[in-house]
N, CA, C and O atoms as a GROMACS GRO file, in nm:
protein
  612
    1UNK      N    1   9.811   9.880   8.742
    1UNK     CA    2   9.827  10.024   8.764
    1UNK      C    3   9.958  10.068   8.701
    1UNK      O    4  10.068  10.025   8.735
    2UNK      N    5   9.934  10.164   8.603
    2UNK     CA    6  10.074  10.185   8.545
    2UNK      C    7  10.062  10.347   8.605
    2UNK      O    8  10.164  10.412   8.581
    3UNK      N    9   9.970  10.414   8.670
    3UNK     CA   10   9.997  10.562   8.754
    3UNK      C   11  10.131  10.598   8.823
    3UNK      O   12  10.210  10.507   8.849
    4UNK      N   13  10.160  10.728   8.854
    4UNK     CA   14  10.258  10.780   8.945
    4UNK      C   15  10.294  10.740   9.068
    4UNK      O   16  10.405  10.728   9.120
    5UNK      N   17  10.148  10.714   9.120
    5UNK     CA   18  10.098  10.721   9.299
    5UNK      C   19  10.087  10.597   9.371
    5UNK      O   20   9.972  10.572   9.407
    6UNK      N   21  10.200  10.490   9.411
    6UNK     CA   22  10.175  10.337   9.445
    6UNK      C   23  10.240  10.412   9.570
    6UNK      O   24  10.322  10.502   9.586
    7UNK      N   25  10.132  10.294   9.682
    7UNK     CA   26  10.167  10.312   9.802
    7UNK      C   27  10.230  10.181   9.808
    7UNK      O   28  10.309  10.179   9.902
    8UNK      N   29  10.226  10.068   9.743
    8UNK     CA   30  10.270   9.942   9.771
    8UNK      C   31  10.330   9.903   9.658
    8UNK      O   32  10.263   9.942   9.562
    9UNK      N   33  10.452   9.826   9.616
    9UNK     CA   34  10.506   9.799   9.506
    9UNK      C   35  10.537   9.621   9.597
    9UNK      O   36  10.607   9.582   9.691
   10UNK      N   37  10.433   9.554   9.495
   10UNK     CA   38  10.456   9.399   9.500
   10UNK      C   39  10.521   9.347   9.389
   10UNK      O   40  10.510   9.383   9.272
   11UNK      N   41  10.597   9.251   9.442
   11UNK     CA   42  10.755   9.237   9.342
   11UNK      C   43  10.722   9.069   9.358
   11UNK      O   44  10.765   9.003   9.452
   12UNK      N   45  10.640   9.014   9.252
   12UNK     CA   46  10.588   8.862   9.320
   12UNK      C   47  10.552   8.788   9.171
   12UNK      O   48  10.484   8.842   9.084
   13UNK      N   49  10.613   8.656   9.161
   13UNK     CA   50  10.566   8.616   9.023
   13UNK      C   51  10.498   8.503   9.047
   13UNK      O   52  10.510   8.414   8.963
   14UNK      N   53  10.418   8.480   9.158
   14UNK     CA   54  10.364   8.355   9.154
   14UNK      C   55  10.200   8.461   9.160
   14UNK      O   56  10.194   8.561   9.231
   15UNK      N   57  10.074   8.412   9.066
   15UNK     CA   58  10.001   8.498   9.048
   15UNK      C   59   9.888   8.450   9.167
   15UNK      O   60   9.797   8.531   9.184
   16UNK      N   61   9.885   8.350   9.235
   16UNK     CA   62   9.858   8.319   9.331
   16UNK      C   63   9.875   8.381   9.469
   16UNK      O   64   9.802   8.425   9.558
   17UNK      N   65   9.990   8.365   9.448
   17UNK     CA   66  10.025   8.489   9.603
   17UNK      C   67  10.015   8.588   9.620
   17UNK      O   68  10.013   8.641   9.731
   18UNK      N   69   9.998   8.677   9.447
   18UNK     CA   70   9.998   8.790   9.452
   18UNK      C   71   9.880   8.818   9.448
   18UNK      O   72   9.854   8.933   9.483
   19UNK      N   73   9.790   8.749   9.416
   19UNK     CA   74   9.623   8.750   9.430
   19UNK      C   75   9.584   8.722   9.540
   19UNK      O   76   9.466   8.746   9.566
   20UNK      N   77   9.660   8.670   9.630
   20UNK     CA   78   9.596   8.682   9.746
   20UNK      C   79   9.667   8.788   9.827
   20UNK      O   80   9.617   8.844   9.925
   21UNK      N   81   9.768   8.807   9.785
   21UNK     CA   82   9.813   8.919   9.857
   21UNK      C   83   9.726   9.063   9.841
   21UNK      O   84   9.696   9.132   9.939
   22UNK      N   85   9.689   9.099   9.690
   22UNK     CA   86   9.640   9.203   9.671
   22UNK      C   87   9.484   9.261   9.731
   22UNK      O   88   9.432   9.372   9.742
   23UNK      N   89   9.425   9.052   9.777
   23UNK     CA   90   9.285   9.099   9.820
   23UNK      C   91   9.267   9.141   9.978
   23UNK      O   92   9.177   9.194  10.042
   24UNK      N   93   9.454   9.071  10.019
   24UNK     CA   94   9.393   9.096  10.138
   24UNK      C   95   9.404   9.263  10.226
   24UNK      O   96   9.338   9.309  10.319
   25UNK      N   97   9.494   9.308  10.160
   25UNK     CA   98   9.558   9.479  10.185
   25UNK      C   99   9.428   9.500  10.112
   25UNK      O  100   9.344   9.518  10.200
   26UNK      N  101   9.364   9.506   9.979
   26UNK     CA  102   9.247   9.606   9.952
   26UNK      C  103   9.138   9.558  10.093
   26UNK      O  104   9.106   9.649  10.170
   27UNK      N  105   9.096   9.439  10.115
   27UNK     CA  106   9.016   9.346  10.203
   27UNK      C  107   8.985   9.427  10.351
   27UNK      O  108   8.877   9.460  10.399
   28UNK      N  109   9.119   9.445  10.402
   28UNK     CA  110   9.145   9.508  10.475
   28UNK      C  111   9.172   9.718  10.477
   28UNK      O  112   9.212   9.791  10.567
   29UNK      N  113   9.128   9.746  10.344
   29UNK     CA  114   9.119   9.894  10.311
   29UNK      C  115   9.285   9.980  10.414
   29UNK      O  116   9.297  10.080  10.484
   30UNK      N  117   9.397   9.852  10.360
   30UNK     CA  118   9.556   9.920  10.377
   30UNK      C  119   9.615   9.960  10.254
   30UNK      O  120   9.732   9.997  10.271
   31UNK      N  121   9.578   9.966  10.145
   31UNK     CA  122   9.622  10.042  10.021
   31UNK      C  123   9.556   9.984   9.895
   31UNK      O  124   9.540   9.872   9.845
   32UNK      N  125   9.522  10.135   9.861
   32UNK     CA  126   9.431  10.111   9.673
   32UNK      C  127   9.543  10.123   9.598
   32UNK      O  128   9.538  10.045   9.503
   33UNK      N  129   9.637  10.184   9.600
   33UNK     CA  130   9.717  10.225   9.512
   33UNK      C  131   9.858  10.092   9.545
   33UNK      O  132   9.938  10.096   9.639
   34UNK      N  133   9.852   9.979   9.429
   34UNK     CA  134   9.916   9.889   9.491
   34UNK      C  135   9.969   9.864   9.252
   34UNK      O  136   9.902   9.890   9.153
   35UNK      N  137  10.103   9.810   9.266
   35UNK     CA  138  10.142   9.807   9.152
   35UNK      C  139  10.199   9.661   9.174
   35UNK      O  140  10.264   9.625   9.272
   36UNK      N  141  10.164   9.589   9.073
   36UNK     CA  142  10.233   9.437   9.090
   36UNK      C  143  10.325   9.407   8.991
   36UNK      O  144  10.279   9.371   8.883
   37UNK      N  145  10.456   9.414   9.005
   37UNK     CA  146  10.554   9.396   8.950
   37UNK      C  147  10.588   9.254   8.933
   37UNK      O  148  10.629   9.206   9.038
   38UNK      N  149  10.586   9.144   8.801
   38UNK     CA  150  10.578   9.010   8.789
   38UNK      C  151  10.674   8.930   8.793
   38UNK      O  152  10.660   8.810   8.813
   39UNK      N  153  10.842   9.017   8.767
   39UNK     CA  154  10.933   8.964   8.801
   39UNK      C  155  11.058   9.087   8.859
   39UNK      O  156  11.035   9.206   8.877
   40UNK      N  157  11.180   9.024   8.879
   40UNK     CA  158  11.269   9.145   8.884
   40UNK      C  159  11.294   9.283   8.847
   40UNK      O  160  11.302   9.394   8.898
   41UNK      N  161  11.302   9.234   8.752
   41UNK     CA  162  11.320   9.313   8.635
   41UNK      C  163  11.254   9.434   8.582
   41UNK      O  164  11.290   9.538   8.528
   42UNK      N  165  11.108   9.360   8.629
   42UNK     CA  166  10.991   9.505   8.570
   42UNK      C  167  10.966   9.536   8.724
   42UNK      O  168  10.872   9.614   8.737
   43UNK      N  169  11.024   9.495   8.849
   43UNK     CA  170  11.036   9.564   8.965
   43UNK      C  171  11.144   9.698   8.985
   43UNK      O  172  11.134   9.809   9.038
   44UNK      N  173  11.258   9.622   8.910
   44UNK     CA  174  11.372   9.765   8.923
   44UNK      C  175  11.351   9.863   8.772
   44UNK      O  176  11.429   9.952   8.741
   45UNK      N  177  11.239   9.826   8.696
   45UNK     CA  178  11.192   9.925   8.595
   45UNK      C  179  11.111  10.040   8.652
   45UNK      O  180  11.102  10.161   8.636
   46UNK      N  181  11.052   9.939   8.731
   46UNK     CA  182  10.928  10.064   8.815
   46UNK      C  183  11.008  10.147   8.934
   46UNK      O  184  10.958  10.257   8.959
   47UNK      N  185  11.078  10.125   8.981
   47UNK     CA  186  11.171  10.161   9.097
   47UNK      C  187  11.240  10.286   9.008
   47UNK      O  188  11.227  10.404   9.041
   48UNK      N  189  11.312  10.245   8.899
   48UNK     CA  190  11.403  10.331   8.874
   48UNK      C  191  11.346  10.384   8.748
   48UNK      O  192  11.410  10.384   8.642
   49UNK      N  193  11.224  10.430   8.760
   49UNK     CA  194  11.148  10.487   8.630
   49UNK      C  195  11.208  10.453   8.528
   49UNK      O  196  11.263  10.558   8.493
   50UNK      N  197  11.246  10.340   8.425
   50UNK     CA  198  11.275  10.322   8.306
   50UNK      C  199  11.206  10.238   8.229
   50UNK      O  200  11.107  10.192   8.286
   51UNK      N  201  11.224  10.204   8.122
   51UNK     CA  202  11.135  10.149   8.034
   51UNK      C  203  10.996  10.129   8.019
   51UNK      O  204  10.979  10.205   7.923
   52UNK      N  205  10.923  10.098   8.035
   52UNK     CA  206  10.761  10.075   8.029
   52UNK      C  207  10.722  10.212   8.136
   52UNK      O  208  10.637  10.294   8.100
   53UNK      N  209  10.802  10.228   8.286
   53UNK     CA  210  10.760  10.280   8.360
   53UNK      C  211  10.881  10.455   8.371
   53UNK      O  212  10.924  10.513   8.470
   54UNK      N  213  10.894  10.480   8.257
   54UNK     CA  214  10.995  10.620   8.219
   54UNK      C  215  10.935  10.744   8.219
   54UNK      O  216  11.003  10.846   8.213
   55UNK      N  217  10.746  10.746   8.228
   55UNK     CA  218  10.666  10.798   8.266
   55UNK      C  219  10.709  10.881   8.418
   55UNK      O  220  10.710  11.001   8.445
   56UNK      N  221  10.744  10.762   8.503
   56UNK     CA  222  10.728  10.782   8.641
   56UNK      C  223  10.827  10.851   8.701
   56UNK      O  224  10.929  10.889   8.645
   57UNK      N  225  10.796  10.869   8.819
   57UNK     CA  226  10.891  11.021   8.894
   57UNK      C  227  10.947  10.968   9.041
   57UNK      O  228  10.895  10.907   9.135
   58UNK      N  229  11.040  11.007   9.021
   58UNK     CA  230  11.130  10.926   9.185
   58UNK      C  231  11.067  11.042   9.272
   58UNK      O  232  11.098  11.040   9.391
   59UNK      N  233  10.979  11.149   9.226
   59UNK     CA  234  10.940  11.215   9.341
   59UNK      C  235  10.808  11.111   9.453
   59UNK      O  236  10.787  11.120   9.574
   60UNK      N  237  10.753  11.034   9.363
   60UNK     CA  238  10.643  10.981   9.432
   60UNK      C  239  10.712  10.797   9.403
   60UNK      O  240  10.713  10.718   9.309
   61UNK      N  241  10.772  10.798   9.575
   61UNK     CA  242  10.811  10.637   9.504
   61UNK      C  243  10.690  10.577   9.638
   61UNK      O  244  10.621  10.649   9.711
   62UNK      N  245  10.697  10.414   9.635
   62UNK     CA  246  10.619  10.368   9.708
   62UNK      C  247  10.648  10.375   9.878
   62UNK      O  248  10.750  10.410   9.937
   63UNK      N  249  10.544  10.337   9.921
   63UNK     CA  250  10.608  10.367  10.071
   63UNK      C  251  10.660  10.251  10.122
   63UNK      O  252  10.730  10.251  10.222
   64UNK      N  253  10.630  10.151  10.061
   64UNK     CA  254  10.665  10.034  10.072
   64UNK      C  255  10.721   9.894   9.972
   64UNK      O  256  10.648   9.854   9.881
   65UNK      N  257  10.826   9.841   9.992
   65UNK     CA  258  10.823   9.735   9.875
   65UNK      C  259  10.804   9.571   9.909
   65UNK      O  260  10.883   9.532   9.995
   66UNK      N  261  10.712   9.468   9.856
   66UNK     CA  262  10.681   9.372   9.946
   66UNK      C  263  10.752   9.321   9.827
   66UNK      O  264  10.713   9.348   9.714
   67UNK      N  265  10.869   9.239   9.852
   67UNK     CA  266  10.949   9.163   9.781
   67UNK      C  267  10.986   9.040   9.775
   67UNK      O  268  11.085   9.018   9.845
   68UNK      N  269  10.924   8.904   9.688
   68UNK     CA  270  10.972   8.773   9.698
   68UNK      C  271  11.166   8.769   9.660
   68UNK      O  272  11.234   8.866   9.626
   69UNK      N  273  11.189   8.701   9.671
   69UNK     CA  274  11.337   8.601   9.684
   69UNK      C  275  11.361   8.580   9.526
   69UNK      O  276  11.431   8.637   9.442
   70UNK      N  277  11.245   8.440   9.523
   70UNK     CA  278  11.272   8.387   9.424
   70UNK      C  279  11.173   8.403   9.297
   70UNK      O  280  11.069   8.342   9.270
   71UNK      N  281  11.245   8.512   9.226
   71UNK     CA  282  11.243   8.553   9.105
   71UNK      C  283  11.256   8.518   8.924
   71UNK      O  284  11.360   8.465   8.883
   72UNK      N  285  11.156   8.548   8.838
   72UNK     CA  286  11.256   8.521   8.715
   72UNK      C  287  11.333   8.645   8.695
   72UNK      O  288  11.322   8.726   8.787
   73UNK      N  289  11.429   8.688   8.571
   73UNK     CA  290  11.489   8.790   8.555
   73UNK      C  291  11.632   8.815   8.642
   73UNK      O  292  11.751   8.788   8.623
   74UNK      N  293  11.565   8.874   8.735
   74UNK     CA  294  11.602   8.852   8.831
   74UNK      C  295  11.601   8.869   8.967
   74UNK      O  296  11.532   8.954   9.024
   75UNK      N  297  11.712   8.753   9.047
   75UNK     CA  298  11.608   8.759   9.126
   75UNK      C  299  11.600   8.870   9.248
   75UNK      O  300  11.625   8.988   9.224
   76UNK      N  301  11.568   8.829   9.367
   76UNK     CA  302  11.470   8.931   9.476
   76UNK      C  303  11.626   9.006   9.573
   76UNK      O  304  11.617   9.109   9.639
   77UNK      N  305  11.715   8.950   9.564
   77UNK     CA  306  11.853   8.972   9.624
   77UNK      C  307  11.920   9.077   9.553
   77UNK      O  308  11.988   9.166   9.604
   78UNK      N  309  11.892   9.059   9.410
   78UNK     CA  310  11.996   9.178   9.329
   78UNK      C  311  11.894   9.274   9.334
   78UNK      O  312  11.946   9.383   9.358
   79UNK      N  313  11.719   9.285   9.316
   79UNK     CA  314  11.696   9.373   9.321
   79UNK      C  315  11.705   9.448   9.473
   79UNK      O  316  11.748   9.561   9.493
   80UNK      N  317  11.663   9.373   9.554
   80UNK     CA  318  11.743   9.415   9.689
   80UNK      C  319  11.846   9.544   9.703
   80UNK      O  320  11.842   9.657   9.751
   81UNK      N  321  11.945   9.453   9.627
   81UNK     CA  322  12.125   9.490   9.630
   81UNK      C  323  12.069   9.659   9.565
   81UNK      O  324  12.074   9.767   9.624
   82UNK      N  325  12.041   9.641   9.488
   82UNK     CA  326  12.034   9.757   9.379
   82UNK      C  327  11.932   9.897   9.399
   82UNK      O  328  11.949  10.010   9.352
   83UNK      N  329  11.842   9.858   9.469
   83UNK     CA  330  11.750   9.935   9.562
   83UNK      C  331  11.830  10.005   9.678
   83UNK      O  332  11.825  10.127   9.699
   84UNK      N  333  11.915   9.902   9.763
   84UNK     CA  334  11.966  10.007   9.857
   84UNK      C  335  12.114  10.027   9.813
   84UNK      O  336  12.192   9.998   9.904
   85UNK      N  337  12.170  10.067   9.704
   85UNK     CA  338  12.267  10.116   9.694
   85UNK      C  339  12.234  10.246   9.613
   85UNK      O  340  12.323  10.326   9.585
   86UNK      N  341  12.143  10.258   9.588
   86UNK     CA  342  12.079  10.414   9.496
   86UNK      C  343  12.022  10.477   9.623
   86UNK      O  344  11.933  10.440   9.700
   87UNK      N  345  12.125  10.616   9.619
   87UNK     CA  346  12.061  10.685   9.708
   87UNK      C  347  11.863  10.758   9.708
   87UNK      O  348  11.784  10.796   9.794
   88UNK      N  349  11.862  10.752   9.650
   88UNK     CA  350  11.691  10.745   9.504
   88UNK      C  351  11.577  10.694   9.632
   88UNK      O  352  11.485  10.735   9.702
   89UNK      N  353  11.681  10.544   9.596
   89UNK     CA  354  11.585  10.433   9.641
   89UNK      C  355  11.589  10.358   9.774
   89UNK      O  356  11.525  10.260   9.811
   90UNK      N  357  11.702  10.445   9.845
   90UNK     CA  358  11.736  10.347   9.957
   90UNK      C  359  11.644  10.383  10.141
   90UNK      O  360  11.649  10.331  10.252
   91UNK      N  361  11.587  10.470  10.094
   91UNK     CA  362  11.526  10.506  10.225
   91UNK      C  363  11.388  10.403  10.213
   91UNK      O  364  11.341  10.376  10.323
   92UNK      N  365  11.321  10.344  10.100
   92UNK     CA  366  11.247  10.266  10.115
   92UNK      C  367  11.224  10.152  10.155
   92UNK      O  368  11.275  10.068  10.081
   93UNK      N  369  11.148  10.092  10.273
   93UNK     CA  370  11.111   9.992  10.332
   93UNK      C  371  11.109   9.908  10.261
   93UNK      O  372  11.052   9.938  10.156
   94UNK      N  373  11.164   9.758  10.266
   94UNK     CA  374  11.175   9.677  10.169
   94UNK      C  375  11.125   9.553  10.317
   94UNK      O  376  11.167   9.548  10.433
   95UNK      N  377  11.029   9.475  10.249
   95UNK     CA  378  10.984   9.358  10.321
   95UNK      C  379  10.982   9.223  10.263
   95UNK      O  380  10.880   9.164  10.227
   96UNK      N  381  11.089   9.185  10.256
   96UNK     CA  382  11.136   9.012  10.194
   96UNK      C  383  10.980   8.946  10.268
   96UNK      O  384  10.946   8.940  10.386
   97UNK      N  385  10.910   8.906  10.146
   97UNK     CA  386  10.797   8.780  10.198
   97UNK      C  387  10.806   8.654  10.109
   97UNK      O  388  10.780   8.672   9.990
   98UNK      N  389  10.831   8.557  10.140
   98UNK     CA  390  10.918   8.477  10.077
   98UNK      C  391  10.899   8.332  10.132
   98UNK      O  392  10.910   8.303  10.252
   99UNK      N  393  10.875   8.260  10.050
   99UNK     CA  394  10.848   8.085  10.092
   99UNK      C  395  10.953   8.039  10.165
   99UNK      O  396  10.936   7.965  10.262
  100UNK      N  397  11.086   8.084  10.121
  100UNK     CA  398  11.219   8.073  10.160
  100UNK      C  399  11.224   7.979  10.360
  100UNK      O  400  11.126   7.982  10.435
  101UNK      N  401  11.278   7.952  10.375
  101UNK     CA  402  11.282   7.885  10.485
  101UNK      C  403  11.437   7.873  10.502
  101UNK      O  404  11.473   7.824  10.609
  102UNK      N  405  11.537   7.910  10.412
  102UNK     CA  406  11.687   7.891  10.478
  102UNK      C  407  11.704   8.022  10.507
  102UNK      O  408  11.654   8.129  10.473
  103UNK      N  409  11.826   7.966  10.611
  103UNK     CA  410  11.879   8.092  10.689
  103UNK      C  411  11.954   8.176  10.628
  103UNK      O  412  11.949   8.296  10.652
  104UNK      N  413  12.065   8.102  10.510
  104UNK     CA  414  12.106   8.178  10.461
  104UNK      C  415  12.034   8.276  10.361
  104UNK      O  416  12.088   8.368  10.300
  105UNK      N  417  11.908   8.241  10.355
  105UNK     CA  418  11.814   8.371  10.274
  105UNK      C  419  11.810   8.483  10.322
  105UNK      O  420  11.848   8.592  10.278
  106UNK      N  421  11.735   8.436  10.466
  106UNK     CA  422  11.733   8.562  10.593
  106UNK      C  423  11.931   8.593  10.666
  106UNK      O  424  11.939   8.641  10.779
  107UNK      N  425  11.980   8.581  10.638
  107UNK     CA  426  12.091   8.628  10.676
  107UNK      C  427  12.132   8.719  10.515
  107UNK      O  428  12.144   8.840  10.534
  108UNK      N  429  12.148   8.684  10.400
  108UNK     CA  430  12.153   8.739  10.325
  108UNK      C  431  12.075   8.835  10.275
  108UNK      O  432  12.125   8.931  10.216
  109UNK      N  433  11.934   8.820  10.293
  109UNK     CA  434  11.802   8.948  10.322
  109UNK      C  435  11.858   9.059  10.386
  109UNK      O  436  11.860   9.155  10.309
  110UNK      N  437  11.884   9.072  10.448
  110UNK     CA  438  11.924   9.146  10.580
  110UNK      C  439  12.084   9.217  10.562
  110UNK      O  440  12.108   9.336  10.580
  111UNK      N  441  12.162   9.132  10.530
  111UNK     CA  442  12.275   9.201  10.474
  111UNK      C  443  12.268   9.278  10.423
  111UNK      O  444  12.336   9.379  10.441
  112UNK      N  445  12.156   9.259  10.308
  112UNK     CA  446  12.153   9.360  10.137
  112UNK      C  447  12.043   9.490  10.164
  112UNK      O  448  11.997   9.566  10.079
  113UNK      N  449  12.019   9.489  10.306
  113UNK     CA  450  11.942   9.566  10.384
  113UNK      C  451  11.834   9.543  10.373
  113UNK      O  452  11.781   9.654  10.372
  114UNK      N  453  11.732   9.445  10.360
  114UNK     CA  454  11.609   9.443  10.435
  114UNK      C  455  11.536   9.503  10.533
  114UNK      O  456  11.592   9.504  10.643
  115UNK      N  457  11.450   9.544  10.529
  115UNK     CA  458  11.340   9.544  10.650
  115UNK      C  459  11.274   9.497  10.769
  115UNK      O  460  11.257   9.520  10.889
  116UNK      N  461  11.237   9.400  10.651
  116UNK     CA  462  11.176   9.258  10.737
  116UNK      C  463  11.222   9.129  10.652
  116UNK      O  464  11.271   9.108  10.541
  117UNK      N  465  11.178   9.048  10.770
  117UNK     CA  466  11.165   8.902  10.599
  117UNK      C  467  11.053   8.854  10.704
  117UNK      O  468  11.020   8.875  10.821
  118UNK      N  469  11.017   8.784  10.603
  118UNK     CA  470  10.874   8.747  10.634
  118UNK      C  471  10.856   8.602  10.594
  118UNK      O  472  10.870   8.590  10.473
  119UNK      N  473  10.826   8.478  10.661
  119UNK     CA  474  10.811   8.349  10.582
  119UNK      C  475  10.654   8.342  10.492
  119UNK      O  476  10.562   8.350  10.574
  120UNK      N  477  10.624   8.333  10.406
  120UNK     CA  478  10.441   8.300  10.373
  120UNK      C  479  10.429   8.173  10.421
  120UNK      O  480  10.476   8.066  10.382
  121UNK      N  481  10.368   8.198  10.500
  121UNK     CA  482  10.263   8.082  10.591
  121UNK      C  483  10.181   7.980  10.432
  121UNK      O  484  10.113   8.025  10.340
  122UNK      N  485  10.230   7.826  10.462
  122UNK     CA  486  10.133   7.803  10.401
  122UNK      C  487   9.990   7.756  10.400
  122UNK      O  488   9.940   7.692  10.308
  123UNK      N  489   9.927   7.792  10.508
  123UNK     CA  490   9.776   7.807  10.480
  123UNK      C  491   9.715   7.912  10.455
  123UNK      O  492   9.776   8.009  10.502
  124UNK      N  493   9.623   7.939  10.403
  124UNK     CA  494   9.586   8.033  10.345
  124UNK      C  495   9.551   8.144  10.414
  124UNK      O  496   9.581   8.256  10.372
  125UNK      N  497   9.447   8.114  10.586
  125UNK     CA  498   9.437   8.228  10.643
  125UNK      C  499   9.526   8.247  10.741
  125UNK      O  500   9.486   8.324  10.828
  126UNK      N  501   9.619   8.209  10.755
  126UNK     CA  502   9.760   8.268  10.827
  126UNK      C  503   9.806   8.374  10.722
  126UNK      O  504   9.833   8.491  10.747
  127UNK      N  505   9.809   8.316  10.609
  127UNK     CA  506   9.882   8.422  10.432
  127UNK      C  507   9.798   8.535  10.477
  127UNK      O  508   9.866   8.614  10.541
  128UNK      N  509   9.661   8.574  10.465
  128UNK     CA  510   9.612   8.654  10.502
  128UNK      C  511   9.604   8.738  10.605
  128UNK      O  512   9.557   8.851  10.590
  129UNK      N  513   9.647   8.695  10.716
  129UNK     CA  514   9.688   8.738  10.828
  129UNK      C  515   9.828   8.803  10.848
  129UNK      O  516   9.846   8.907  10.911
  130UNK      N  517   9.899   8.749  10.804
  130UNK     CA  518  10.052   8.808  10.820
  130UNK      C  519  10.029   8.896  10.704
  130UNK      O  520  10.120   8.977  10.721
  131UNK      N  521   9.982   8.923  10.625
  131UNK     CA  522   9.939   9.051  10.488
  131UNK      C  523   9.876   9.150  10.573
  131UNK      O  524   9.946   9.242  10.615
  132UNK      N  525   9.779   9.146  10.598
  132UNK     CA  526   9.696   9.210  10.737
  132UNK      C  527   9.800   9.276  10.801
  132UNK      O  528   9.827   9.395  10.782
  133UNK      N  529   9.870   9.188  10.888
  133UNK     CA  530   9.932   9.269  11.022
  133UNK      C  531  10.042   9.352  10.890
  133UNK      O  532  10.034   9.474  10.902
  134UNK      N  533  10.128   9.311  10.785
  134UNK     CA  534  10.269   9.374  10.725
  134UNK      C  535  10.156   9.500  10.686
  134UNK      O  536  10.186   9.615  10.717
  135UNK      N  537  10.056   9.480  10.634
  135UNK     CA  538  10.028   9.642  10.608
  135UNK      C  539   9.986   9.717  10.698
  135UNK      O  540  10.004   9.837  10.682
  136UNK      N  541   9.927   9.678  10.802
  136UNK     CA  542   9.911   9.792  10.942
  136UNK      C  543  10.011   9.813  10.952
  136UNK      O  544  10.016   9.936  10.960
  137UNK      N  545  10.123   9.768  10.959
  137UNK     CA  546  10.224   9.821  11.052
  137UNK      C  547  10.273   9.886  10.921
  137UNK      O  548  10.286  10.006  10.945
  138UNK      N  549  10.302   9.863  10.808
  138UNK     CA  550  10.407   9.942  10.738
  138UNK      C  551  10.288  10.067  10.655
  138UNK      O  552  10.336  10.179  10.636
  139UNK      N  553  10.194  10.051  10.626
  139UNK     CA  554  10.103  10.138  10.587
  139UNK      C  555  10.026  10.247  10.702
  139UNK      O  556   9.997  10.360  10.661
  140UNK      N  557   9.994  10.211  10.850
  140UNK     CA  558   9.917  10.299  10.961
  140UNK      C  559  10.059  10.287  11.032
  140UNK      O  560  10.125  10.354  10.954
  141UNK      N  561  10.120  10.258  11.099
  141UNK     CA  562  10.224  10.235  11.223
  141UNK      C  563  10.344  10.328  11.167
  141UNK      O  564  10.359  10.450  11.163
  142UNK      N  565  10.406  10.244  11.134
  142UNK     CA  566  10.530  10.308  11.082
  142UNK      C  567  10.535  10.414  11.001
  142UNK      O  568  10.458  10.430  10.906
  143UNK      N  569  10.633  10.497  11.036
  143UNK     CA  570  10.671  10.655  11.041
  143UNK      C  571  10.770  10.634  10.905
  143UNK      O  572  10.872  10.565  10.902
  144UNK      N  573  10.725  10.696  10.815
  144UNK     CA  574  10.808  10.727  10.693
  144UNK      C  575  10.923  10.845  10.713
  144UNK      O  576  10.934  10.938  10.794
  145UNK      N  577  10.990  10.806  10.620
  145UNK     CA  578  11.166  10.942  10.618
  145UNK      C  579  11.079  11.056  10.579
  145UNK      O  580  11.017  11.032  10.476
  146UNK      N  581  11.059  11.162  10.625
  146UNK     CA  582  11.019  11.283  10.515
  146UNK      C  583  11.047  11.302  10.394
  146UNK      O  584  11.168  11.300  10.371
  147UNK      N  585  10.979  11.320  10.305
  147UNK     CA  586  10.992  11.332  10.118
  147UNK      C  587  11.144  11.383  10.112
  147UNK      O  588  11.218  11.310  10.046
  148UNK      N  589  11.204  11.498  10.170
  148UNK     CA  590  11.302  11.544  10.136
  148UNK      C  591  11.414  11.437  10.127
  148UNK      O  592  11.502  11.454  10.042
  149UNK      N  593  11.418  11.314  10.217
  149UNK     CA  594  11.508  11.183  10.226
  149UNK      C  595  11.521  11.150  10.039
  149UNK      O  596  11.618  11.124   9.967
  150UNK      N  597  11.430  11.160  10.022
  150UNK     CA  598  11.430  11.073   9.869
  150UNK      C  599  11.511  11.194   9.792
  150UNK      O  600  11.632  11.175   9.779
  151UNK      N  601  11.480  11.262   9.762
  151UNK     CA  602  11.565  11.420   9.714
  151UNK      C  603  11.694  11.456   9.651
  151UNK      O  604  11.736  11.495   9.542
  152UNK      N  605  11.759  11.415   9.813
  152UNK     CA  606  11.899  11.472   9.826
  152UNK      C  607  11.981  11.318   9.817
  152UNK      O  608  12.087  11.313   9.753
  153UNK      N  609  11.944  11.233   9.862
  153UNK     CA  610  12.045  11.101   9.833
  153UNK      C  611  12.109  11.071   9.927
  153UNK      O  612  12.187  10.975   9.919
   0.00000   0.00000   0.00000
């Protein structure tokens, strides 16, 4: 999807996870409008409308960003860093899902302002399950900033 209108911006370079990630939010009918960003890099392109994605408009950003760690380009921490220091970009939900298992990931997640962090389960229908529950809650549950948040900065 190279459109305006992503409700979900997946920031994931393993094409595995992101294939299963993507079937299970459509699977579950929690978002059509889903953009898969393959590494860092073309994550903070799409974020900050430039290059490939210069088309796009910080009026319609995602409502959500499901973000791995470990990245090529770079990685899931600077785009992190760089997401919530733009006033643009910082009201958006950012959900570290991440193989990661040290603490200092999730202590550093969280510093750089995270959301959530999330471990991926490795069996497959747990993966599916914790995808399941992160988009009910961040797609039906949870209460977005009003548009004007993104706006003013």
């Amino acid at each position: 999807m190279h459109g305006a209108d992503v409700d979900i911006l997946l920031v994931e370079d393993s094409p595995e996870d992101a294939e299963l990630t993507l079937h299970s939010l459509r699977r579950n009918n929690l978002a059509n409008r889903i953009h898969w960003a393959r590494d860092g890099e073309e994550g903070l392109d799409f974020l900050f409308c430039r290059g490939p994605y210069s088309n796009r408009s910080f009026q319609n950003p995602p409502k959500v960003v499901l973000l791995d760690l470990k990245l090529p380009k770079v990685d899931g921490l600077e785009v992190l860093r760089q997401m919530k220091e733009d006033p643009r970009t910082r009201p958006i939900p950012v959900v570290v899902l991440t193989s990661s298992r040290e603490e200092a990931d999730v202590v550093r997640g969280y510093r750089n302002g995270a959301n959530s962090y999330v471990q991926k389960p490795v069996d497959f229908d747990q993966f599916r399950e914790a995808v399941r529950q992160l988009g009910l809650y961040w797609m039906v549950t949870n209460e977005a900033p009003p548009e004007t948040t993104y706006s003013r900065g």
